[in-house]
C-alpha positions as CSV (number, residue, x, y, z in Angstrom):
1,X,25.4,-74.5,171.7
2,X,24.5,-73.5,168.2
3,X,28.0,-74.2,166.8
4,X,27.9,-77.3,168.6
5,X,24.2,-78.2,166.3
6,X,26.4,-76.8,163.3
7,X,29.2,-78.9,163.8
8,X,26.5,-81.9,164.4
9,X,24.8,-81.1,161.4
10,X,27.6,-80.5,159.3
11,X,28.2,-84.1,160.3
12,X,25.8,-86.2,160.0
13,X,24.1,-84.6,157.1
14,X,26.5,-86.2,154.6
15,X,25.7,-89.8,156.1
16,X,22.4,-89.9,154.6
17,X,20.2,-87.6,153.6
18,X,23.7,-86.0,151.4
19,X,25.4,-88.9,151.2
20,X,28.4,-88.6,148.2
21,X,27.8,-91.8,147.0
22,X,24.1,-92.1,146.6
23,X,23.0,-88.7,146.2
24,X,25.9,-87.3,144.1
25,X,27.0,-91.3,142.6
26,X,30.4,-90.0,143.3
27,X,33.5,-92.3,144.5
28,X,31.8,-95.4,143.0
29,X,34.2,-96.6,141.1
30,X,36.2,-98.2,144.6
31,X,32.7,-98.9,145.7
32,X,32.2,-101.5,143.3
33,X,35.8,-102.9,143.0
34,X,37.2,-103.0,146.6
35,X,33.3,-104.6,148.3
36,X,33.7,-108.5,147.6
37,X,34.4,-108.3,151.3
38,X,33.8,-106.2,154.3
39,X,37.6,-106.0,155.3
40,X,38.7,-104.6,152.2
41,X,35.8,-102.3,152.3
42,X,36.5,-101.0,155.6
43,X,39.9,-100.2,154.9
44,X,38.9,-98.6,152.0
45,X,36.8,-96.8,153.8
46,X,39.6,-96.3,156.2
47,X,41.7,-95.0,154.4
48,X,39.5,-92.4,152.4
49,X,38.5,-91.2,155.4
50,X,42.0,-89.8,156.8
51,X,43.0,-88.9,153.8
52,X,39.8,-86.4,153.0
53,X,40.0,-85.4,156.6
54,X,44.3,-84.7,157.2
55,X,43.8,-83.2,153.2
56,X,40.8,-80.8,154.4
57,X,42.7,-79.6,157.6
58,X,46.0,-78.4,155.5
59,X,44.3,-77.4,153.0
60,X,42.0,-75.1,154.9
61,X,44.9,-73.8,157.2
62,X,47.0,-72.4,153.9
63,X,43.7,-71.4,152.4
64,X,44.3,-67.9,152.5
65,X,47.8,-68.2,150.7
66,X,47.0,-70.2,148.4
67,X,46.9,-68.3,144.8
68,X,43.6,-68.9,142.7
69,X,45.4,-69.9,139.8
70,X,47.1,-72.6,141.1
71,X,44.9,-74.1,143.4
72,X,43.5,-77.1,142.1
73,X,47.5,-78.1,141.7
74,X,48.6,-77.7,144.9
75,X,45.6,-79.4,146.4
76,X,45.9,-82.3,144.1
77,X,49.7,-82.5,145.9
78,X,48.2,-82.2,149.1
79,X,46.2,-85.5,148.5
80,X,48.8,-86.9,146.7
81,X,51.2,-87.1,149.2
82,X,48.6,-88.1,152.1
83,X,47.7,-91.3,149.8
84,X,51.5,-91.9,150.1
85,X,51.8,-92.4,152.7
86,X,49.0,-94.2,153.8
87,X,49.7,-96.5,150.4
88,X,52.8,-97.0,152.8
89,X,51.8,-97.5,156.0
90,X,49.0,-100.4,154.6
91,X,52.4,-102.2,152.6
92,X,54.1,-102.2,155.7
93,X,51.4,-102.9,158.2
94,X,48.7,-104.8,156.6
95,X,50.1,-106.4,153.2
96,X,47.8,-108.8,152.1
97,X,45.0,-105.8,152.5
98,X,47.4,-103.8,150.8
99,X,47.6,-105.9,147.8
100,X,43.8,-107.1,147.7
101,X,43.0,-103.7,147.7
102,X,45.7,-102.9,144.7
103,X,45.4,-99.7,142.9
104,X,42.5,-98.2,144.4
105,X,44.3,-97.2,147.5
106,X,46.5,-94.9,144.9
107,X,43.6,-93.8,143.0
108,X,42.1,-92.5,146.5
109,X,44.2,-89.0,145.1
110,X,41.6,-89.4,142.3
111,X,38.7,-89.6,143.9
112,X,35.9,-87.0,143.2
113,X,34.7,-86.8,146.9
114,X,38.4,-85.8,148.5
115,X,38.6,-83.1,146.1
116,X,35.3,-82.3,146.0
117,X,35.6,-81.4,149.8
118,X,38.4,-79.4,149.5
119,X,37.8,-77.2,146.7
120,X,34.2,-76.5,147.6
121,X,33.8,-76.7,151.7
122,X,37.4,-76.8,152.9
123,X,38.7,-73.3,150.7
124,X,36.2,-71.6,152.3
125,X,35.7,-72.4,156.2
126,X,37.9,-72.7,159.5
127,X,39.7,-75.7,159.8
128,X,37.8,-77.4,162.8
129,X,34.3,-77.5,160.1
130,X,36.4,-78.5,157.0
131,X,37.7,-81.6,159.3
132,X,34.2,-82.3,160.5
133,X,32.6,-81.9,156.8
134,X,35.3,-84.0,155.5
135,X,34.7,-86.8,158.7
136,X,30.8,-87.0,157.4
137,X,31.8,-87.0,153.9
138,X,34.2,-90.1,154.5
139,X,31.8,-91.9,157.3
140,X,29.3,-91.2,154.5
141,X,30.9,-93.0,151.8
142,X,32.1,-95.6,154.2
143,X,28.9,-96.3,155.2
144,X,27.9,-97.1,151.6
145,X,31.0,-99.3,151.4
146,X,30.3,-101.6,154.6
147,X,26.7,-102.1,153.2
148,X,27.6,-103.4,149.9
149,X,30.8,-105.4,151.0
150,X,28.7,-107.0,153.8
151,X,26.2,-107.7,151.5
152,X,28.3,-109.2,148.5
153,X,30.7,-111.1,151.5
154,X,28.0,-112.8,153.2
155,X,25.8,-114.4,150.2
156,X,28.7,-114.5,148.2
157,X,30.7,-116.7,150.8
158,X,28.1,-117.0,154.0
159,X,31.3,-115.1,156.0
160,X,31.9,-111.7,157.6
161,X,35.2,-110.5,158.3
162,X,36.7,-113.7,157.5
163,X,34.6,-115.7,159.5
164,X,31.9,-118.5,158.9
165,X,28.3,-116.9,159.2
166,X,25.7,-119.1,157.6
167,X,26.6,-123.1,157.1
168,X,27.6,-123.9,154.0
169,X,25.8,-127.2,152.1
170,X,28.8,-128.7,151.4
171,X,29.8,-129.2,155.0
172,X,26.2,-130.2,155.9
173,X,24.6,-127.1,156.4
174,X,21.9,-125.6,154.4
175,X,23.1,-122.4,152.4
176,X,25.0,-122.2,149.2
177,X,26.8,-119.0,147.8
178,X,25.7,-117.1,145.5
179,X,28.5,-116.6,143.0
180,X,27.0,-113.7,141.6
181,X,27.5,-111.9,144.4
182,X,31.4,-111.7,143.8
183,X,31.0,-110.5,140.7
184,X,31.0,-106.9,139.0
185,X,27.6,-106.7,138.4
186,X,26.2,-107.7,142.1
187,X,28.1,-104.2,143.4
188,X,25.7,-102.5,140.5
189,X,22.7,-104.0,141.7
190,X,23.5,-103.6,145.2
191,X,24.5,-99.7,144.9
192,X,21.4,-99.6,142.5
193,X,19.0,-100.8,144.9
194,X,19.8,-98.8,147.5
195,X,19.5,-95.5,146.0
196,X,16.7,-96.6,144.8
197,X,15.7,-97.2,148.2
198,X,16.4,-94.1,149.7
199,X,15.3,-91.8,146.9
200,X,12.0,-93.3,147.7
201,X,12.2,-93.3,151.2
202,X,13.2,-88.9,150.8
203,X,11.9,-88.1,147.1
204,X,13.4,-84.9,147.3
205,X,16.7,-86.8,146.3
206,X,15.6,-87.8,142.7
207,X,16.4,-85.8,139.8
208,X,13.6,-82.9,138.3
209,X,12.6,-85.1,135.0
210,X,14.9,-83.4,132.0
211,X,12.2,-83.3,129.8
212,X,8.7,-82.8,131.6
213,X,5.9,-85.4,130.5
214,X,3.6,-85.4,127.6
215,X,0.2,-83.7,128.6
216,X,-2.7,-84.0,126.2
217,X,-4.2,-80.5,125.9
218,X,-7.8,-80.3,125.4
219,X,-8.1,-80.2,121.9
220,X,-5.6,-82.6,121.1
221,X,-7.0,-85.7,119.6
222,X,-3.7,-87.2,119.6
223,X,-4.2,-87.8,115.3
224,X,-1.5,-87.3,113.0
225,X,-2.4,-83.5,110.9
């Protein structure tokens, strides 16, 4: 029972309250460029999510023959080859995805949450944990992912998945898309907003001030000496 709440909590913790993408603003670079819709974002999402789990399995089976000195190489190959081959199987199976999505498939080998999970969780723990850390890590950041595409898909276009949501003026209905949304920016404010959101929500999340504020002692007239 209590590796069954472990397993659960190693989980879901990453979902929210440890999310990669709004607590540690990592992977965000595919979060903004892959969202104008919510199919691209889910196999985004997808796809980051096999590969962080299939990398943090091998890598955590080898673990204990992999030398120190070489281990950031041979995990960077790991997740190489995994991104491969999904790369592949998206060309072959879902092309027009494929191409949409365009080089951030590739750069999934890149990305700081993947080898973030394997050199700090899956190096050190069994392989049935490292899969289920790396499972919350990539539901985590795919969360984050079907949000914002959602978001930036259905006031950008009034669709989801493709399909007409909200009526659009020009064919007698009553909404008109926001351009904005499809742009850049939209994916900053969107991202923005939420951690915003949640960091006020759970304050614990926000950042100790680097520099503690001014506090007028209590013989400080505040005039220039």
């Amino acid at each position: 029972m209590a590796s069954s709440e472990s397993l659960w909590s190693t989980l879901s913790a990453p979902l929210i309250r440890q999310n990669p993408v709004t607590l540690q603003i990592l992977g965000i670079c595919s979060a903004l460029a892959v969202t104008t819709s919510l199919d691209t974002a889910l196999t985004m999402a997808a796809s980051l999510t096999v590969v962080v789990v299939v990398a943090a399995g091998v890598i955590s089976l080898i673990r204990r023959h992999i030398p120190s000195a070489i281990r950031l190489i041979i995990q960077i190959i790991i997740i190489a080859s995994i991104v491969i081959v999904i790369d592949q199987v998206l060309k072959a199976w879902f092309f027009e995805l494929s191409q949409r999505l365009s080089v951030f498939v590739s750069l999934i080998a890149t990305n700081c949450i993947v080898l973030g999970r394997t050199e700090s969780f899956a190096r050190s723990n069994p392989p049935l944990r490292s899969m289920v850390d790396a499972l919350g890590s990539g539901l985590g950041y795919g969360l984050v992912l079907v949000l914002v595409g959602a978001c930036r898909e259905l006031f950008g276009m009034g669709k989801l998945l493709g399909m007409q949501v909200l009526p659009l003026a020009e064919s007698g209905g009553w909404f008109t898309p926001l351009g904005l949304m499809l742009l850049a920016p939209s994916a900053f404010f969107l991202l923005g907003g939420l951690i915003w959101a949640l960091r006020s929500i759970w304050p614990e999340q926000a950042e100790a001030p680097e520099f503690p504020p001014y506090s007028r002692g209590p013989t400080d007239t505040g005039e220039a000496r």
